[in-house]
N, CA, C and O atoms as a printed pandas DataFrame, in Angstrom:
     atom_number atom_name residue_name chain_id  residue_number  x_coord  y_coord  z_coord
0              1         N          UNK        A               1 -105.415  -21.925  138.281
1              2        CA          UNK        A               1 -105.820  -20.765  137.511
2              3         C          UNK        A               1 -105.479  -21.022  136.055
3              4         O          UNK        A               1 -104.436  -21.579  135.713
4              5         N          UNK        A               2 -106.594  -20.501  135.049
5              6        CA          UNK        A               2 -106.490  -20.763  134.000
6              7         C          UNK        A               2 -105.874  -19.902  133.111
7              8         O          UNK        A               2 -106.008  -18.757  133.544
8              9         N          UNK        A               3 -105.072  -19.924  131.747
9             10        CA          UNK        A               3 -105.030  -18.566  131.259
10            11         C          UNK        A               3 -105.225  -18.902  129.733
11            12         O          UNK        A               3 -104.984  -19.883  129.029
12            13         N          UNK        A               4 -105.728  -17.746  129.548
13            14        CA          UNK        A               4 -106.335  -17.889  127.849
14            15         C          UNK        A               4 -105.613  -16.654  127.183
15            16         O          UNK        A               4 -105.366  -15.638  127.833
16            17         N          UNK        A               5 -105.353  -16.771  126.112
17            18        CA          UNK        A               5 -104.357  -15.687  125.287
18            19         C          UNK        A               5 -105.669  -15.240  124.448
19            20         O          UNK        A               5 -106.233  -16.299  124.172
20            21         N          UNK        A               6 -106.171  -14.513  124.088
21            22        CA          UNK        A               6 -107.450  -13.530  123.432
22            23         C          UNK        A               6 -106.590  -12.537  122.175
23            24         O          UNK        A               6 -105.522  -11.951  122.357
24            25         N          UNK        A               7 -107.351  -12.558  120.979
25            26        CA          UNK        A               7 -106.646  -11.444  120.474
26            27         C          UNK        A               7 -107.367  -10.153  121.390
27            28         O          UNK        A               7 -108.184  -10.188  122.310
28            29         N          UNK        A               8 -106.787   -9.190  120.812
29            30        CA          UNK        A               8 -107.384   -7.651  121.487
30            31         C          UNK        A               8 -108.756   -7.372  121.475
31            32         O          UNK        A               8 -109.379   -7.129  122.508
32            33         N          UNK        A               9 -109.405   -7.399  120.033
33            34        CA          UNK        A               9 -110.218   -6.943  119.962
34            35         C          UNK        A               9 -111.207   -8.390  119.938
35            36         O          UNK        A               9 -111.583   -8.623  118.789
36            37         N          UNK        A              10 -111.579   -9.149  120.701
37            38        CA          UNK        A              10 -111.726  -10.075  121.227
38            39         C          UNK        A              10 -113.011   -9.540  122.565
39            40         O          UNK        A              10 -112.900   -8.645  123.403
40            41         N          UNK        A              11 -114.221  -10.539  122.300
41            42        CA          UNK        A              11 -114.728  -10.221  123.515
42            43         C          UNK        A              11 -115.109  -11.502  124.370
43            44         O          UNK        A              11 -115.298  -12.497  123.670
44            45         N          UNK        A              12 -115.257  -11.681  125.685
45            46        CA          UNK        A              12 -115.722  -13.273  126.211
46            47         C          UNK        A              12 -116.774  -13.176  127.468
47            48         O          UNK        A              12 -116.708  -12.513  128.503
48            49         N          UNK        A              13 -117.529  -13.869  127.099
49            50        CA          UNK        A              13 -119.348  -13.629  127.919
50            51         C          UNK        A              13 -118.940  -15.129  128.561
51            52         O          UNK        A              13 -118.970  -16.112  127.820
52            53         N          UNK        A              14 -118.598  -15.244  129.825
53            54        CA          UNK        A              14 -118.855  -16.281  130.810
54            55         C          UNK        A              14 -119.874  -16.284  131.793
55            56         O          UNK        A              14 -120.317  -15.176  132.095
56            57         N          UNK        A              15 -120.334  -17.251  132.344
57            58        CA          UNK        A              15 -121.447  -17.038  132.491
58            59         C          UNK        A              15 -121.606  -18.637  133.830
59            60         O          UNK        A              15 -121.587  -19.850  133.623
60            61         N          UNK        A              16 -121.752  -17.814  135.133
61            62        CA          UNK        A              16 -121.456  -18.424  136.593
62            63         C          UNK        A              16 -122.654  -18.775  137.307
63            64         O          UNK        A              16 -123.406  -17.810  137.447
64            65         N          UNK        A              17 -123.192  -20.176  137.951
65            66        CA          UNK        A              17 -124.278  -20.324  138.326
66            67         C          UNK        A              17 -124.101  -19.244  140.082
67            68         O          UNK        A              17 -125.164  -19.156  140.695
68            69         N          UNK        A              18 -123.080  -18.659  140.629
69            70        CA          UNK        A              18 -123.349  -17.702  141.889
70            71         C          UNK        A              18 -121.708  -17.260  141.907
71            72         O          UNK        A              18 -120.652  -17.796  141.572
72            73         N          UNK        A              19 -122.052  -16.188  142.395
73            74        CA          UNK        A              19 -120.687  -15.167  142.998
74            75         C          UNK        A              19 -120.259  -15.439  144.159
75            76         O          UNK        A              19 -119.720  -14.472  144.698
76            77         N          UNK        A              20 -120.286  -16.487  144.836
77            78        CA          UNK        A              20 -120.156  -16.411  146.147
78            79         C          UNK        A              20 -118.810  -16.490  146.333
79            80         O          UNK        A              20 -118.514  -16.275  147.509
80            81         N          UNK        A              21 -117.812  -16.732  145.574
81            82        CA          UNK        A              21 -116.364  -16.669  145.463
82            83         C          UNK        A              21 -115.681  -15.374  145.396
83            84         O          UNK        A              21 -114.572  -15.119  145.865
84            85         N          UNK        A              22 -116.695  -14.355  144.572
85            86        CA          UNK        A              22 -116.098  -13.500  144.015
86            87         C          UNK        A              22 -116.113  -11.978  145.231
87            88         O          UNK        A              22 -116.902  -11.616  146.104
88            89         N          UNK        A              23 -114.552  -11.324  144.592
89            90        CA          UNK        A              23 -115.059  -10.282  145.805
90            91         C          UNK        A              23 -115.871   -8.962  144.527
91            92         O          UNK        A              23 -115.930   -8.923  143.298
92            93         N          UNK        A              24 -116.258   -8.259  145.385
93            94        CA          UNK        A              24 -117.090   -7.087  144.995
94            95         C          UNK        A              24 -116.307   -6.061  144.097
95            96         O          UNK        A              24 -116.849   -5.311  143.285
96            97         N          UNK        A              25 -115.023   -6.126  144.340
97            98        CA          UNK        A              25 -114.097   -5.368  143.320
98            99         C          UNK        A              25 -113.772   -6.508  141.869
99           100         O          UNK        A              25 -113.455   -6.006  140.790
100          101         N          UNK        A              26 -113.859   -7.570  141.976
101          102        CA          UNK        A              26 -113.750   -8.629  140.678
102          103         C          UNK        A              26 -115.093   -8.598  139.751
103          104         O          UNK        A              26 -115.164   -8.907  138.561
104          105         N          UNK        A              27 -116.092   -8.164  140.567
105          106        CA          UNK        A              27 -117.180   -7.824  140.083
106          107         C          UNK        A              27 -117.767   -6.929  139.225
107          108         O          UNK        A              27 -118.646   -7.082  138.378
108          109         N          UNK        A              28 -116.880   -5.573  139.727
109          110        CA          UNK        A              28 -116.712   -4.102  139.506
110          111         C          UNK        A              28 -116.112   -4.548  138.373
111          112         O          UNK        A              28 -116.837   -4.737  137.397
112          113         N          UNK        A              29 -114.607   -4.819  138.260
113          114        CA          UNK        A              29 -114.363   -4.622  137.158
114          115         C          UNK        A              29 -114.345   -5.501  135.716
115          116         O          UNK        A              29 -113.909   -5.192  134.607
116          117         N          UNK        A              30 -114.872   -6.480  136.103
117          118        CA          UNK        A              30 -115.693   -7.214  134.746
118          119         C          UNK        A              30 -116.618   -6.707  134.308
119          120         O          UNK        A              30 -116.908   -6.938  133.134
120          121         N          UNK        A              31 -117.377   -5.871  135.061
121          122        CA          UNK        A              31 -119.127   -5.464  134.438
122          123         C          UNK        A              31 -119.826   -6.503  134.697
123          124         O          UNK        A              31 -120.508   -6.979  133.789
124          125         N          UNK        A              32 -119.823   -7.054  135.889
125          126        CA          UNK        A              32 -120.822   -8.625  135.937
126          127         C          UNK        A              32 -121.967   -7.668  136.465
127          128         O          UNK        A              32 -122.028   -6.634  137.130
128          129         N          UNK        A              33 -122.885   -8.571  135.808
129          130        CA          UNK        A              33 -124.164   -8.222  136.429
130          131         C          UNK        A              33 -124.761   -9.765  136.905
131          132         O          UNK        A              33 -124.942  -10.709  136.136
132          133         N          UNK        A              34 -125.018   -9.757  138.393
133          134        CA          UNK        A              34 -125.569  -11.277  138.732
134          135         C          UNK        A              34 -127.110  -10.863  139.370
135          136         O          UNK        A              34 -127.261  -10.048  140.280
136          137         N          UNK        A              35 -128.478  -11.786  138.525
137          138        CA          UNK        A              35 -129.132  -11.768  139.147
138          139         C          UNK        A              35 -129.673  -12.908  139.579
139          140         O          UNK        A              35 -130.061  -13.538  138.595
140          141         N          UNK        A              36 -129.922  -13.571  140.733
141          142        CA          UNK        A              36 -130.196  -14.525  141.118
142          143         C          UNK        A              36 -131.779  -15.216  140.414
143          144         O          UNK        A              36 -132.764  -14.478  140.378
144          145         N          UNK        A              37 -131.837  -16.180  140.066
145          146        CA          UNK        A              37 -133.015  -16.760  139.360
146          147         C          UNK        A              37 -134.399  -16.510  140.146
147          148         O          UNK        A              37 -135.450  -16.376  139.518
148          149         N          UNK        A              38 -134.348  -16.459  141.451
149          150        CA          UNK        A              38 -135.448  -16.029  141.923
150          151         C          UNK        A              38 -135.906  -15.216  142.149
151          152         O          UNK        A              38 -137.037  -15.069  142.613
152          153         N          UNK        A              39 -134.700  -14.046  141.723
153          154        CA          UNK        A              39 -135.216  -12.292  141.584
154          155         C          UNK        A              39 -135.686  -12.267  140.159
155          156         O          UNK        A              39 -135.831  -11.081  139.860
156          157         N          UNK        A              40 -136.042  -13.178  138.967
157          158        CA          UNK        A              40 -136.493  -12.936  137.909
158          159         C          UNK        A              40 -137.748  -13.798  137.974
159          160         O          UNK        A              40 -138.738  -13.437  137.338
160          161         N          UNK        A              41 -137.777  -15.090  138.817
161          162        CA          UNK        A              41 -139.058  -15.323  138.737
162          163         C          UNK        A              41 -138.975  -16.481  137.258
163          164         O          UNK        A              41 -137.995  -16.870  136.623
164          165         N          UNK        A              42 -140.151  -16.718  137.130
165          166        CA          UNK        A              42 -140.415  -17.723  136.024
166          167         C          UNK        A              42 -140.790  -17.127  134.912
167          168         O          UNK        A              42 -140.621  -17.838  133.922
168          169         N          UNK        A              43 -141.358  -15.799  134.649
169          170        CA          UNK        A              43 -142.542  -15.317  133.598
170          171         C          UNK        A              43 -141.062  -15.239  132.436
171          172         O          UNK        A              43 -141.322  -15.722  131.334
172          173         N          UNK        A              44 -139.494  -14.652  132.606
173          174        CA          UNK        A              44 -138.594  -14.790  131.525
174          175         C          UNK        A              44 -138.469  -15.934  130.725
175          176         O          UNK        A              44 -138.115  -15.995  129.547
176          177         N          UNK        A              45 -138.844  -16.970  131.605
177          178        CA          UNK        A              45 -138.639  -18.217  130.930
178          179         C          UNK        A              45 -139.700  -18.344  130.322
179          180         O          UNK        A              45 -139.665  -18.434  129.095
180          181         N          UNK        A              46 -140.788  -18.380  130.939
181          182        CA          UNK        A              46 -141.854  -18.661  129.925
182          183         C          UNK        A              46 -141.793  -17.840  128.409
183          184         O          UNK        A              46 -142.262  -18.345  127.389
184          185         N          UNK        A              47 -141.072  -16.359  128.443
185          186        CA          UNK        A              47 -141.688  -15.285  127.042
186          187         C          UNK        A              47 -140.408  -16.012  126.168
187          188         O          UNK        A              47 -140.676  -16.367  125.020
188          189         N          UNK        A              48 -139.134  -16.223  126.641
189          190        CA          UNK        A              48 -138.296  -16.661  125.909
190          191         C          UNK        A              48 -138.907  -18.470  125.523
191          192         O          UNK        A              48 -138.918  -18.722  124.318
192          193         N          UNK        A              49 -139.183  -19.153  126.082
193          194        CA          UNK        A              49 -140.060  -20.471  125.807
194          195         C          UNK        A              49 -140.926  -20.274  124.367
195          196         O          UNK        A              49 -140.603  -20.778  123.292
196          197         N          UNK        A              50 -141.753  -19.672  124.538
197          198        CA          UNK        A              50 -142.689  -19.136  123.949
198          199         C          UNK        A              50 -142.025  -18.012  122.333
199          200         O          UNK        A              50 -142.643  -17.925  121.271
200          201         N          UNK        A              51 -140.929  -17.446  122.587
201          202        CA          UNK        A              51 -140.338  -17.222  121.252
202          203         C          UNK        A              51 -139.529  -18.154  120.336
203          204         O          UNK        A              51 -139.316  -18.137  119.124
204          205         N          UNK        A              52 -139.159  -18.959  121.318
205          206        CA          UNK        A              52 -138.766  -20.370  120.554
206          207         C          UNK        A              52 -139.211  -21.620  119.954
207          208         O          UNK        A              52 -138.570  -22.421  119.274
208          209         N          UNK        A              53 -140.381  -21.638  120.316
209          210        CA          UNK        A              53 -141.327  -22.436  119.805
210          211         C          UNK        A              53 -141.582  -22.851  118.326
211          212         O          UNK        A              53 -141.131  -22.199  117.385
212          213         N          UNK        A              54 -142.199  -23.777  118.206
213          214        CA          UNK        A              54 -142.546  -24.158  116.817
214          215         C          UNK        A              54 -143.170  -22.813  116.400
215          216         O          UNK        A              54 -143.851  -22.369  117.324
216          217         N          UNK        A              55 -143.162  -22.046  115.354
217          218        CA          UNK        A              55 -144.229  -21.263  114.523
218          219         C          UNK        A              55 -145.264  -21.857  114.021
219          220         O          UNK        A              55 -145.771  -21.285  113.055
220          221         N          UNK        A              56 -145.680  -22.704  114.326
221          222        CA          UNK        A              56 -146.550  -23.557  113.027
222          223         C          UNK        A              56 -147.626  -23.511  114.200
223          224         O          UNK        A              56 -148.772  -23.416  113.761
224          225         N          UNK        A              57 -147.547  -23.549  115.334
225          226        CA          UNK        A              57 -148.475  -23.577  116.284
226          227         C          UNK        A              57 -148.491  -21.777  117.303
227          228         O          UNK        A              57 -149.241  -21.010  117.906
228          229         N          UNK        A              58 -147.258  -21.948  116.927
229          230        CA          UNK        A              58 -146.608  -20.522  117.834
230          231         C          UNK        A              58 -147.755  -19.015  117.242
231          232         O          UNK        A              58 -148.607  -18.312  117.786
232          233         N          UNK        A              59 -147.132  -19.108  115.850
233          234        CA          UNK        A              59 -147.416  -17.453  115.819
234          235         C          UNK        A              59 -148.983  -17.424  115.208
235          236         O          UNK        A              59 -149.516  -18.107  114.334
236          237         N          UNK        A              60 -149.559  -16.175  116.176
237          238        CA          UNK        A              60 -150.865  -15.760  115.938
238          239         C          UNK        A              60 -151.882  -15.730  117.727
239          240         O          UNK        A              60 -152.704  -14.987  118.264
240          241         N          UNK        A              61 -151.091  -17.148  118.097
241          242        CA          UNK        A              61 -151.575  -17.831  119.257
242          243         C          UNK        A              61 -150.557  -17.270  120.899
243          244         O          UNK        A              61 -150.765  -17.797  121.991
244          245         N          UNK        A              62 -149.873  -16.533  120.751
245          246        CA          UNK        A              62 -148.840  -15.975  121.486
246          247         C          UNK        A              62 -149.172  -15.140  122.986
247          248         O          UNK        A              62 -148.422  -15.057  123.958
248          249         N          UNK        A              63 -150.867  -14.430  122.778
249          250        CA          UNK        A              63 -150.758  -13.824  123.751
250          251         C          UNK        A              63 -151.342  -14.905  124.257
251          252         O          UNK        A              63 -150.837  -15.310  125.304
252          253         N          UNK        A              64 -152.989  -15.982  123.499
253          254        CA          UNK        A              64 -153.087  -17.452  124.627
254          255         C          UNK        A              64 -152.631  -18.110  125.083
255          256         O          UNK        A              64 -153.061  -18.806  126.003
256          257         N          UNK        A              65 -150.980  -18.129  124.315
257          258        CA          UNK        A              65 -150.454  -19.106  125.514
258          259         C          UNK        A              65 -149.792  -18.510  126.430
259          260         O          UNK        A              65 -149.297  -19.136  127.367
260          261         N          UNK        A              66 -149.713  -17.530  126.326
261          262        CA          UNK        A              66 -148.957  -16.234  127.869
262          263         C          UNK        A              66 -150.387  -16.479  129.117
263          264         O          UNK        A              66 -150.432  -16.566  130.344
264          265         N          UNK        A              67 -151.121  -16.509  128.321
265          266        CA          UNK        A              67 -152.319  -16.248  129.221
266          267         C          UNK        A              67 -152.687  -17.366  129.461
267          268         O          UNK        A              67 -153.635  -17.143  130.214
268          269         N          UNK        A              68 -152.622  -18.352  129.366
269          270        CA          UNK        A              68 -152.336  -20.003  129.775
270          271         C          UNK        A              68 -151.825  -19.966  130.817
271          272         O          UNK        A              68 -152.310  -20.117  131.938
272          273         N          UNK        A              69 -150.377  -19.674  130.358
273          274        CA          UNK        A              69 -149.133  -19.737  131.450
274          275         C          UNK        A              69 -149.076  -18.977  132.649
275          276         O          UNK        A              69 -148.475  -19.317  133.668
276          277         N          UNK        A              70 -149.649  -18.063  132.504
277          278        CA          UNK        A              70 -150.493  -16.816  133.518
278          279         C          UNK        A              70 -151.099  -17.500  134.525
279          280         O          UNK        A              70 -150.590  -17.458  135.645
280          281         N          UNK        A              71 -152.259  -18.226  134.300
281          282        CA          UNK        A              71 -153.633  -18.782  135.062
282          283         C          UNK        A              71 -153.069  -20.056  135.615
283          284         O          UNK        A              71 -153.567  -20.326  136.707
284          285         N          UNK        A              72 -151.891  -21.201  135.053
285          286        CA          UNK        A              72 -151.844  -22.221  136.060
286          287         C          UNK        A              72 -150.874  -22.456  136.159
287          288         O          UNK        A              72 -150.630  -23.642  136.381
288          289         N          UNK        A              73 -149.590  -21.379  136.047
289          290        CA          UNK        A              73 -148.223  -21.697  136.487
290          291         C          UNK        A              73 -148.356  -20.844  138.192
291          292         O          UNK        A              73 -147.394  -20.958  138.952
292          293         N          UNK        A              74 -149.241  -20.268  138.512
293          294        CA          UNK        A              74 -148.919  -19.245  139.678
294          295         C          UNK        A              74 -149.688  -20.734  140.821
295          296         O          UNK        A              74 -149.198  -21.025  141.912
296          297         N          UNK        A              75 -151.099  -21.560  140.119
297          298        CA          UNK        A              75 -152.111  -22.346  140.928
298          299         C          UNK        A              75 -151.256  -23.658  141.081
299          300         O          UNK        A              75 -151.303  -24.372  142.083
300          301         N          UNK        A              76 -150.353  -23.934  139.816
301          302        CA          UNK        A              76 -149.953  -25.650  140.259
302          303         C          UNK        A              76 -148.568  -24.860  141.040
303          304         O          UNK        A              76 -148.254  -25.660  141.921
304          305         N          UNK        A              77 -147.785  -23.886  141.101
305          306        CA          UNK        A              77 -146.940  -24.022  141.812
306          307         C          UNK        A              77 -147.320  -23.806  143.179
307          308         O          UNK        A              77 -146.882  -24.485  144.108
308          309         N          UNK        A              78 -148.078  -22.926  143.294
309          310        CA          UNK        A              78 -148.832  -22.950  144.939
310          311         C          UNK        A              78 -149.671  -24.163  145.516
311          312         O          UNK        A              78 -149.787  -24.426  146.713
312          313         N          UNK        A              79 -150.292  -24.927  144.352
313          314        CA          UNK        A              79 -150.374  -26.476  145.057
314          315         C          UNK        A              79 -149.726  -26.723  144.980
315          316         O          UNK        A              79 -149.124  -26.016  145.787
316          317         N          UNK        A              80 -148.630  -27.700  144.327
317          318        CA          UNK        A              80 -147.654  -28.160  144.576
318          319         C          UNK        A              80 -146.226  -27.972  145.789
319          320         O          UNK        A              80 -145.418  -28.828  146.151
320          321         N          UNK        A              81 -146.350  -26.412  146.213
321          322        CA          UNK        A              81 -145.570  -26.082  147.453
322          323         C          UNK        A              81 -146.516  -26.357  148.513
323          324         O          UNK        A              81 -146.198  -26.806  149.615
324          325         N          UNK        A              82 -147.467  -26.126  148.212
325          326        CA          UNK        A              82 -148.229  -26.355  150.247
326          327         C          UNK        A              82 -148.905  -27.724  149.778
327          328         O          UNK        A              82 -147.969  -28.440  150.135
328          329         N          UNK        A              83 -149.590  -28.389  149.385
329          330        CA          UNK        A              83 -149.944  -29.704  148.953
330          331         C          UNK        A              83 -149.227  -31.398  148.568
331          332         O          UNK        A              83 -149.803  -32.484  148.494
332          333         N          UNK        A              84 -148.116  -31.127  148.424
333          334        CA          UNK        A              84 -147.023  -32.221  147.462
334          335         C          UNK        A              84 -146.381  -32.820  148.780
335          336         O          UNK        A              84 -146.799  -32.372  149.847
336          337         N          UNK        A              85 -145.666  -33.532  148.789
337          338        CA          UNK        A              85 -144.762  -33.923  149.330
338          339         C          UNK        A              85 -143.435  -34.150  148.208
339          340         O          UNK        A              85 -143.300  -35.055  147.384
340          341         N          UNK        A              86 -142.476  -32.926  148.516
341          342        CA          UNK        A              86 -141.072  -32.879  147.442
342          343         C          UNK        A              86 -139.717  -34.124  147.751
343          344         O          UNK        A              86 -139.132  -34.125  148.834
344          345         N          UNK        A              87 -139.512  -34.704  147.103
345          346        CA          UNK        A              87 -138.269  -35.536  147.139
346          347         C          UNK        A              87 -137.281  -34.944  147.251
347          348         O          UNK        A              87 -136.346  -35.509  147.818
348          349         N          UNK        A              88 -137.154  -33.919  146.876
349          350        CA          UNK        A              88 -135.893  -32.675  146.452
350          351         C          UNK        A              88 -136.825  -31.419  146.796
351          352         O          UNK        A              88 -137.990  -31.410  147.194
352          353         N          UNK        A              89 -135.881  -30.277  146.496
353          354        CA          UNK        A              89 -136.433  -28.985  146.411
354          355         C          UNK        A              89 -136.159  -28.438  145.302
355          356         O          UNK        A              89 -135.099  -28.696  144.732
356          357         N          UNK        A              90 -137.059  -27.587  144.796
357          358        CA          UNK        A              90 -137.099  -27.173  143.475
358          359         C          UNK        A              90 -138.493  -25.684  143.802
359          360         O          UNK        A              90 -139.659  -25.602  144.188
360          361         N          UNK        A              91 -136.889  -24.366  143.131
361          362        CA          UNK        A              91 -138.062  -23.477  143.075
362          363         C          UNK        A              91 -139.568  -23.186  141.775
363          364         O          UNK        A              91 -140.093  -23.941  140.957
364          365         N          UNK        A              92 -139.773  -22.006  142.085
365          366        CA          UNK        A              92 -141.091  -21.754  141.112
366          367         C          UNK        A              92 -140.163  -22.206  139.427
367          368         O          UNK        A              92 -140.477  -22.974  138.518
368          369         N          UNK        A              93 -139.222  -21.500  139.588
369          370        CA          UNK        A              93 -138.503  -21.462  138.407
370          371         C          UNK        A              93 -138.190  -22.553  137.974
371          372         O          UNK        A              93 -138.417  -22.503  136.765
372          373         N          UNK        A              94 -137.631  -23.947  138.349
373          374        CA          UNK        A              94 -137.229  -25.287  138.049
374          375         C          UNK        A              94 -138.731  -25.629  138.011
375          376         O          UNK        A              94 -139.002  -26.370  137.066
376          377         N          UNK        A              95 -140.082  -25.192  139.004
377          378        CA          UNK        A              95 -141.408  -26.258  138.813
378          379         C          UNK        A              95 -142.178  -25.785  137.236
379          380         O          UNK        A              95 -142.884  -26.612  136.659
380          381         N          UNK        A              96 -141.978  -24.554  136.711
381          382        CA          UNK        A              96 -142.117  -24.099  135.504
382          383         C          UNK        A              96 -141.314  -25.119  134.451
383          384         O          UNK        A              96 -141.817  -25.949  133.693
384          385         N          UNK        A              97 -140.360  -24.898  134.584
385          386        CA          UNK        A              97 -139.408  -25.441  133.682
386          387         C          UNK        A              97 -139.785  -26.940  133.501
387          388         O          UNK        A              97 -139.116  -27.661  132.761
């Protein structure tokens, strides 16, 4: 166990790939909020993708490339799950990425 000395008015955002350690009262009282990556799906990644981008190509062009990402992130991940043969497994969210 680790311990860190904080001044008071001090705040600290950690940040856990699963809770499976944690009990439900450690949870409670941090304020964690855990949502698992596949209850968000891919479309977060894409709008945050897409705000980070170059501007030089980015802005003006923002809702075409949503609407890009729309039309063949839903078709290559559904070929790619029933069609592919995977070495690994990797959800919608890692085949986006």
């Amino acid at each position: 166990l680790d311990c860190c000395l904080c001044k008071t008015n001090s705040v600290q955002i950690v940040q856990f790939m699963d809770l499976e350690q944690a009990s439900p009262a450690t949870v409670s009282r941090c304020g964690m909020i855990y949502l698992e990556p596949k209850a968000l799906g891919w479309l977060p990644l894409m709008k945050s993708w897409i705000k980070k981008a170059d501007p030089r190509w980015r802005e003006g062009n923002e809702v075409y490339i949503e609407t890009i990402f729309n039309w063949l992130a839903p078709n290559c991940i559904q070929y790619s799950t029933l069609s592919c043969t995977h070495l690994s497994t990797a959800g919608p969210f890692s085949m986006v990425k």
